[in-house]
BAVODREN-425705 format. One line per field, with one value per residue (C-alpha): residue in three letters; y, z, x. Coordinates in Angstrom, 2 decimals, padded with zeros to 5 digits. Each point is the difference from the previous one (the first is absolute). Layout:
BEGIN
aa: (ALA/...)
py: (Y/...)
pz: (Z/...)
px: (X/...)
! end
This chain:
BEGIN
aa: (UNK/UNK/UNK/UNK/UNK/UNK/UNK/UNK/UNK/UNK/UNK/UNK/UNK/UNK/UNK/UNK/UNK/UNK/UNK/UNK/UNK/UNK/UNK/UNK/UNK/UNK/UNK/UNK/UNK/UNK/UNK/UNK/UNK/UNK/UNK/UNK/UNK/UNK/UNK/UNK/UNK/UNK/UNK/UNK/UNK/UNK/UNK/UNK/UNK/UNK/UNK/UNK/UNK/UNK/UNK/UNK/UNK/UNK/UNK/UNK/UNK/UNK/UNK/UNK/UNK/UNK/UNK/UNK/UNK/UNK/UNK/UNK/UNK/UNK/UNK/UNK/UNK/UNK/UNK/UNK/UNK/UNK/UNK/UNK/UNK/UNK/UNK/UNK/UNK/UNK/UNK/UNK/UNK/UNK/UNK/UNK/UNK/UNK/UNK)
py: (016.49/002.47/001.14/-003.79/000.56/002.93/-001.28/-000.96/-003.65/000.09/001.67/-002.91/-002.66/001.23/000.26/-003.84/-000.81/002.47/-001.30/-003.96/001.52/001.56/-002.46/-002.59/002.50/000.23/-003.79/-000.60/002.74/-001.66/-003.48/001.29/001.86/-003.24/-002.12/002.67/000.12/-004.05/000.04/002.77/-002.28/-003.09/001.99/000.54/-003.22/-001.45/002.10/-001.61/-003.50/000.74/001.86/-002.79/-002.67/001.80/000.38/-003.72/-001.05/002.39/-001.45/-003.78/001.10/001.86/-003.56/-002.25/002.73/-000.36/-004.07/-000.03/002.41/-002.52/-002.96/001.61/000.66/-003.65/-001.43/002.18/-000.73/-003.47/000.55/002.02/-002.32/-003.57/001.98/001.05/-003.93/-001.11/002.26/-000.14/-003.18/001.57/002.88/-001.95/-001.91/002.76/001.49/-002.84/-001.19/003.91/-000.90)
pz: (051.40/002.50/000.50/001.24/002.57/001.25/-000.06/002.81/000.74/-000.76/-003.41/000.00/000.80/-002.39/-002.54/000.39/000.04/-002.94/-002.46/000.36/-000.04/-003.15/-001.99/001.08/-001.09/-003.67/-000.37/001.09/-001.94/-002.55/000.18/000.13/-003.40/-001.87/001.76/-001.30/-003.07/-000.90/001.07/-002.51/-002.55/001.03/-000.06/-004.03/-000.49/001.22/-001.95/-002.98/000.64/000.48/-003.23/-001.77/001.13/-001.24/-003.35/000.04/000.52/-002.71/-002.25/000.79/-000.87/-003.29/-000.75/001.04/-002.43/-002.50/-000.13/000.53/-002.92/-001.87/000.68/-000.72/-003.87/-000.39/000.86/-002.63/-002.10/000.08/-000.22/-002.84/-001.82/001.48/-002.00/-002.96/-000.44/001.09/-002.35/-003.12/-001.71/000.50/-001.88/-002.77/-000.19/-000.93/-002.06/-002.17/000.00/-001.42/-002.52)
px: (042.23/000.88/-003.74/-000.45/002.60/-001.69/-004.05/-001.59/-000.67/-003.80/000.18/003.36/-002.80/-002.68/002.47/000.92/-003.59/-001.27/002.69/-001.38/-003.31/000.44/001.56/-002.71/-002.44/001.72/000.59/-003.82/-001.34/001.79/-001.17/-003.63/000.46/001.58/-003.17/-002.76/001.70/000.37/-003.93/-000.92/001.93/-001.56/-003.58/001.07/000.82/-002.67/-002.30/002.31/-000.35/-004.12/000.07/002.04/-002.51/-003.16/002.20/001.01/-003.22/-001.40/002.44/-001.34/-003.23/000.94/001.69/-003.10/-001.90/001.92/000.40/-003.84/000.16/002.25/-002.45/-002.77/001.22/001.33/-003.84/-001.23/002.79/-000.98/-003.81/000.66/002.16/-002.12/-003.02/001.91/000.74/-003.34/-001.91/002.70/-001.03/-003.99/001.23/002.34/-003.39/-002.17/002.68/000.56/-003.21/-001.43/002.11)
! end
């Protein structure tokens, strides 16, 4: 402390005026690194959420596929057994009757 004693009053003044300086300095560098990094993690989550919606909407697709998919095989399901019934007594006819 003695070496504060002994400095001249400028170096006294630019000492008072350096120290603020350099703490606003830290706490501002600071502040800017926590901003840039929540906007790098906001930049990966919204590449995320975009991500997830092409994926959800893939998956709705893939579902609307699949239950077309599912239709589909009950129409011919039913075609296939509406003709089995329709032509069954034709061909008990002609079976019988050939005998």
């Amino acid at each position: 402390m003695q070496w504060i004693r002994n400095a001249k009053i400028n170096y006294k003044l630019i000492f008072m005026i350096v120290l603020p300086m350099l703490g606003l300095l830290y706490f501002s560098s600071n502040a800017i690194y926590e901003k840039v990094k929540e906007l790098s993690e906001l930049n990966r989550l919204q590449t995320l959420v975009t991500t997830e919606i092409y994926i959800n909407d893939l998956i709705h697709e893939i579902q609307k596929s699949g239950a077309f998919y599912q239709v589909t095989l009950k129409i011919i399901r039913l075609r296939v057994n509406y003709s089995i019934n329709v032509s069954l007594p034709k061909i008990r006819q002609v079976l019988f009757v050939s005998n």
